[in-house]
N, C-alpha and C positions, 0 to 999 in steps of 0.2 A: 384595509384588512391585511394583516400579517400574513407569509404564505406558512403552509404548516413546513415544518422542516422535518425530516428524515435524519437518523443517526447511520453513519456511516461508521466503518473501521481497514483498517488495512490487512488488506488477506496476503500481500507479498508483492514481490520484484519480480520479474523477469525479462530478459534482452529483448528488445523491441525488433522486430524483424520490419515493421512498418517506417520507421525511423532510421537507419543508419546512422550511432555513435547511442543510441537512444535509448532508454529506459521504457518498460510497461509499469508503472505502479498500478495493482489493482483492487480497488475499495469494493467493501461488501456490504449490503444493506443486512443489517442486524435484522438475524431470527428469518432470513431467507436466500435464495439463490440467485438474488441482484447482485450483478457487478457492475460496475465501473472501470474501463482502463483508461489509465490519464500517461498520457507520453510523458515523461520527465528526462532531465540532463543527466549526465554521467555524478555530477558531482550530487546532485541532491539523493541520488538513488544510494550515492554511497550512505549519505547520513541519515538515510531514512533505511537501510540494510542492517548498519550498525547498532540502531535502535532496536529493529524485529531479531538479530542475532544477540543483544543483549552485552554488545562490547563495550568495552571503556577507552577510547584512546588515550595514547600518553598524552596529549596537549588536546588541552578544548580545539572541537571543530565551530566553523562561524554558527550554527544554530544552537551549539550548548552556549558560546562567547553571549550571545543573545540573550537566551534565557536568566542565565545568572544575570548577565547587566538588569533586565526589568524585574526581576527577582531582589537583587539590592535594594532595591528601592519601593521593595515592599507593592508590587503590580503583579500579578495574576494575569496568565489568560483563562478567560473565561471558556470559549467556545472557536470553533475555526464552521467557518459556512461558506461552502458551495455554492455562491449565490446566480450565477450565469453561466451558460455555454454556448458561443456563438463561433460561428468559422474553425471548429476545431481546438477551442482555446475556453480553457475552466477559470474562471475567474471568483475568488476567494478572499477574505475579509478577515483579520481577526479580531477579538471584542476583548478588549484587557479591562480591569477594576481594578482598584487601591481601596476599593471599600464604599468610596464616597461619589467618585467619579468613574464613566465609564467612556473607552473611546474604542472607536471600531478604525483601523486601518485596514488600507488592500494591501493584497498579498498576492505573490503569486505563488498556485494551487502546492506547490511542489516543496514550498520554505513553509507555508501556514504549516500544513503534515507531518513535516519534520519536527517545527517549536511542538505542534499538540501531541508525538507521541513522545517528546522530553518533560511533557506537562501533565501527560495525560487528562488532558483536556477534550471533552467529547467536539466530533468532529460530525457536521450537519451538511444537507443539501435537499434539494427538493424533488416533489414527486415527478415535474416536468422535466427535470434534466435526467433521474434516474430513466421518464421515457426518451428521452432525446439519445444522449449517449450512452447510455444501458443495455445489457443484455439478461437472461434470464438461462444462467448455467446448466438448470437441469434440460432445458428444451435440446443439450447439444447430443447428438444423438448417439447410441451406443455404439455402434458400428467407425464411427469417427472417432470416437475416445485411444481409442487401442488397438485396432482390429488387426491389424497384421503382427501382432503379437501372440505367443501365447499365455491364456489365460491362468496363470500362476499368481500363487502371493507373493505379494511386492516384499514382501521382507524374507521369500525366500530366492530371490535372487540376487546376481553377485553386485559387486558395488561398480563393475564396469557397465553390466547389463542396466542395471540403475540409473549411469550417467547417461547411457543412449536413449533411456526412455525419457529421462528427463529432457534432454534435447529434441526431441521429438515433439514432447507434448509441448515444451517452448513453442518449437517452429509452427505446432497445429493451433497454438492459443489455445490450448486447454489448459488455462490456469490451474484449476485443483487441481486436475493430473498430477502438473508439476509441484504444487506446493504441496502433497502429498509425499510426493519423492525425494521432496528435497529436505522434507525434515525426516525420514529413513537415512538420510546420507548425514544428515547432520547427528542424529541419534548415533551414528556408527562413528564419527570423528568422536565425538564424548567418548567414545566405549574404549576408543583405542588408547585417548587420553588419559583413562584410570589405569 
C-alpha cells in the first residue's frame, strides 16, 4: 500500500540560530498552519532565496545548470517527495519522465526544492513526518509572537523598526512573523525602485 502523500510548498528562509553558518528553510502544508523547518547550507538557501525573490542571475547557478541539462533532453520533473526523517536529516527523491520512462533519484532535501521551485514541480511528503518534525503555527501562543512590542501596524512602522522585528521574530522562530515583514520590507525596496 502506497503511503498517501501531502503537498508541501515553501513559506521562506530564515538564519538558523540552531545551526551556526545555517539556513531554516521552512515548508507549509497547503490550506493549513503545518510547517516544517529543514536546516539547509548557506549555498542552497541562496538558490532557493533567489527563486522566492524572483531573481535572475547573470550566469546559471548549479540547480538552473541542472534543470536546463534534463530539460534538453526533453525529461521533466515530475514531483519531489519527502520520503523519511530519521536522526534529524529529511531524505528526498525526485521522480523525472520523458514521457515513456520514469526514474526516481535521491536527493538531498535542500537541491530536490531548489530543481522543484525552477520547475514548479509539486513538492510531497507524509503525514508521519509532518508529525514527526512538524509544528502547528497557530498553537504558538499570542503573548510570544510580539509581546514586548507595541501593538501597531506593521506597515506603519519605520523600516529600521521593521528590521528589529524581523530579527526578533528570526531569533524567536516565528516564521510568519518574519515572512510577514519581510515581504513589507521587500514591498518598500520595489517602492524606492520606481
Amino acid at each position: 500500500m502506497e503511503e498517501s502523500r501531502i503537498r508541501v510548498k515553501v513559506l521562506g528562509i530564515a538564519y538558523s540560530h540552531i545551526q551556526q553558518g545555517a539556513y531554516m528553510l521552512v515548508l507549509a502544508q497547503e490550506g493549513t498552519t503545518r510547517r516544517i523547518p529543514v536546516v539547509i547550507g548557506t549555498a542552497e538557501a541562496q538558490s532557493i532565496a533567489i527563486r522566492i525573490e524572483n531573481l535572475v542571475p547573470p550566469r546559471p547557478m548549479t540547480h538552473d545548470l541542472f534543470v536546463s541539462f534534463f530539460q534538453a533532453f526533453g525529461v521533466r520533473l515530475v514531483e519531489v517527495f519527502i520520503y523519511r526523517f530519521a536522526e534529524g536529516i529529511f531524505y528526498s527523491e525526485l521522480l523525472f519522465s520523458d514521457g515513456e520512462h520514469e526514474v526516481r533519484i535521491d536527493s538531498r532535501t535542500s537541491d530536490a526544492i531548489a530543481i522543484a521551485m525552477r520547475t514548479q514541480a509539486p513538492i510531497y511528503t507524509t503525514a508521519e513526518i509532518l508529525e514527526q518534525a512538524g509544528f502547528n503555527a497557530s498553537e504558538i501562543e499570542a503573548g510570544e509572537e510580539m509581546a514586548d512590542t507595541p501593538t501597531r501596524n506593521l506597515e506603519d512602522l519605520d523600516t529600521d523598526e521593521l528590521q528589529e522585528r524581523l530579527e526578533k521574530a528570526v531569533a524567536d522562530e516565528a516564521y510568519e512573523d518574519a515572512a510577514l515583514i519581510q515581504r513589507i520590507l521587500n514591498g518598500r525596496k520595489e517602492d524606492e525602485k520606481q
